[in-house]
N, C-alpha and C positions, 0 to 999 in steps of 0.2 A: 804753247811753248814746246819747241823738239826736246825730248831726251838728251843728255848728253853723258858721257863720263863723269860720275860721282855721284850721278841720283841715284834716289833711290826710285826701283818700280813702281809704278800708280799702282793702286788696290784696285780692285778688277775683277771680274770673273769672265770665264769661256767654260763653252761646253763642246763634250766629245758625247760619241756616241759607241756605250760597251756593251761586253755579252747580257748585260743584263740592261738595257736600254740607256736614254741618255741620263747624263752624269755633269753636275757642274763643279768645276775645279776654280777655287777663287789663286787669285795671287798668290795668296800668303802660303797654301800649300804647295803649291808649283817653286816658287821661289826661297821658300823661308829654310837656312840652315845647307843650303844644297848650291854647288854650281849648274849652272844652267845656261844652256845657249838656245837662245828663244830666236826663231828667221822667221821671217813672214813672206809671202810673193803675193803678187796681188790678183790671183785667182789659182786656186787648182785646176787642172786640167789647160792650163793656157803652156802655149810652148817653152818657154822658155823654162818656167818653173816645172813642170814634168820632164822635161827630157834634159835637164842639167841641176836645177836648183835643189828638188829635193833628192833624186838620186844620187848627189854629194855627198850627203849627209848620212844617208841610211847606207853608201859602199863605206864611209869612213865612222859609221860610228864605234866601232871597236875603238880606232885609233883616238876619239873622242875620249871615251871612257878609262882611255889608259893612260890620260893627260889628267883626270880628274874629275872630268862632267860626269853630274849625276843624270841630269836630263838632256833628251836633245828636243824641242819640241818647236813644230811648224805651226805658225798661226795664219791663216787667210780671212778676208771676208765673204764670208762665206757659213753655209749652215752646217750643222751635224752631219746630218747625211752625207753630203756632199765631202765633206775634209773623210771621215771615214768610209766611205769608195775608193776616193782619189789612193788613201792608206792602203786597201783591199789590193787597188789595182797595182800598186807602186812595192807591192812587198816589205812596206816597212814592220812589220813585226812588231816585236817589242822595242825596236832601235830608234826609231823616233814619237811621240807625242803628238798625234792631229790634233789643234784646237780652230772648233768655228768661234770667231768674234766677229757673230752673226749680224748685229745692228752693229757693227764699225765701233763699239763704245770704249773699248781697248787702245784701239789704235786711235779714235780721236785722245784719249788721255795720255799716249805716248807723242801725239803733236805731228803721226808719221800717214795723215789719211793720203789720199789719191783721187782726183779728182777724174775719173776714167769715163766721164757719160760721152767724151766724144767717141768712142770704143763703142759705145752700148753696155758698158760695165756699171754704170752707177758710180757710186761711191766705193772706193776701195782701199786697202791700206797699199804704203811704199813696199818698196822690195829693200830691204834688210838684213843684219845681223847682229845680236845684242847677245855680252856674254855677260851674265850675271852672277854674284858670289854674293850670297846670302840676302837676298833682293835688292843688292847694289849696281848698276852698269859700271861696268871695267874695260868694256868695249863699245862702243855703239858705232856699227858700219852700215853708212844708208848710202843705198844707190844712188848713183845719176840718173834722171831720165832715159830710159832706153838701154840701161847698162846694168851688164852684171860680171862684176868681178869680187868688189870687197865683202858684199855677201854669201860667196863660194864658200862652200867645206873648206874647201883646201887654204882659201886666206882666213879664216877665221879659225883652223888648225896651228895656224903658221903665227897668228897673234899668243897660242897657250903656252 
């Protein structure tokens, strides 16, 4: 079953990878007590999410923060390494959150997987955008096929 507006986030965990190696963040930290805008794309380093999706977020996270968000944080399937590169490469700083939800287990409990083996991708999650208030969904924007608009910065800005 999709996420929708009024749930609450599945319980969960994803890992990052920090100065002091990797590191697992379950839900409940991530979400609990705090606004959060959680986006996912369905690979780092793929075009459209490098050169639009997450550079959204990390030019407008001020303007996040001064609407309320406590986190901004990017999810892909994908591993540690990999989400903290793509972070290295991308300049996001402290302004965004890379999490790998490495075996997909996230997003299949968010109902948002992606079926991408015609690609040569495997399994991967949708392209989205989920604003959540104390691990509630108060937005949930999932892409169309091929499209990226309601998971932009800028629309999901324009929701706060």
């Amino acid at each position: 079953m999709t996420i929708k507006v009024g749930d609450k986030l599945p319980a969960g965990a994803f890992k990052t990878k920090t100065a002091d190696g990797p590191k697992e963040i379950s839900s409940d930290a991530l979400f609990a007590g705090k606004t959060v805008v959680l986006f996912s794309v369905p690979g780092a380093f793929t075009p459209t999410c490098d050169a639009k999706h997450l550079p959204g977020f990390v030019q407008h996270a001020a303007e996040f923060k001064a609407k309320g968000v406590d986190t901004i944080a990017c999810m892909a399937v994908n591993d540690m390494f990999v989400m903290s590169a793509w972070g290295n490469h991308s300049h996001v700083d402290d302004k965004v959150l890379m999490l790998a939800d490495g075996n997909g287990d996230y997003t299949r409990a968010l109902g948002l997987e992606l079926d991408a083996r015609g690609f040569g991708m495997g399994m991967r999650g949708q392209r989205f955008a989920i604003v959540a208030k104390n691990g509630v969904a108060t937005h949930v924007n999932i892409e169309g096929p091929g499209e990226f608009r309601v998971s932009a910065a800028e629309h999901v800005l324009s929701q706060l």
